[in-house]
C-alpha positions in Angstrom: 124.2 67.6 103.0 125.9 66.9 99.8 122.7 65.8 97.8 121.6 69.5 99.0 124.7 70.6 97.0 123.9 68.5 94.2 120.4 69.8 93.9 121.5 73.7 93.8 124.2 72.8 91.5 126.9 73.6 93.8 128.4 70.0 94.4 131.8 71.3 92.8 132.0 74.4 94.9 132.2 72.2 97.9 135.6 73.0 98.8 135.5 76.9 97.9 135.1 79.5 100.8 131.7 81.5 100.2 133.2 84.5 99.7 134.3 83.4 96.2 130.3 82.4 95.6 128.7 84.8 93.2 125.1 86.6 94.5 123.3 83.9 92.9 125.3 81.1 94.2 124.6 82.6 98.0 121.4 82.0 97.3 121.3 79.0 96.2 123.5 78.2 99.1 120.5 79.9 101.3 118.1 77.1 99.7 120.5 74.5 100.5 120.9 75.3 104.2 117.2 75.8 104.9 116.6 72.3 103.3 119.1 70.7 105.6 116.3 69.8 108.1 113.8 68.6 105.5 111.3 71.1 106.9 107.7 70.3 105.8 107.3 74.1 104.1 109.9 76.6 103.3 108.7 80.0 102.7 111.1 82.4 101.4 111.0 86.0 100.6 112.3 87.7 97.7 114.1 84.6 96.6 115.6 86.1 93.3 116.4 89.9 94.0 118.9 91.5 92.9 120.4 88.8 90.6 120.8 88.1 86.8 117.9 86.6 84.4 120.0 83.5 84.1 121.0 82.7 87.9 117.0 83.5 88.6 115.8 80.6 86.1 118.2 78.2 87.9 116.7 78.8 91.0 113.5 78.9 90.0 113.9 75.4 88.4 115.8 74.4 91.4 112.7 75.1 93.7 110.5 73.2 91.0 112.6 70.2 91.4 112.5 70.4 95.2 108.4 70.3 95.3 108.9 67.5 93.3 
């Protein structure tokens, strides 16, 4: 689970409660729990609503580096 944490960029947040977790950090958060299972395919839906340019090109390079 921690290597999940790594990969979202949320390994130093390990200790915080989630309500302190910005929108984008949820979501990242979201990715890191559905790849706790290693599923085969993930599909998600509207995976960068609602959240800043910046925080949106994390994720987006964060689910590169997961088909990777």
């Amino acid at each position: 689970m921690h290597e999940n944490f790594e990969l979202i960029g949320l390994s130093d947040r390990l200790k915080d409660k989630v309500e302190k977790y910005s929108g984008s950090m949820k979501r990242g958060l979201n990715i890191g729990v559905a790849l706790i299972h290693k599923p085969k395919m993930l599909i998600m839906d509207e995976l960068t609503a609602g959240i800043d340019p910046q925080s949106r090109n994390h994720i987006l390079e964060t689910v590169k580096n997961i088909k990777q």
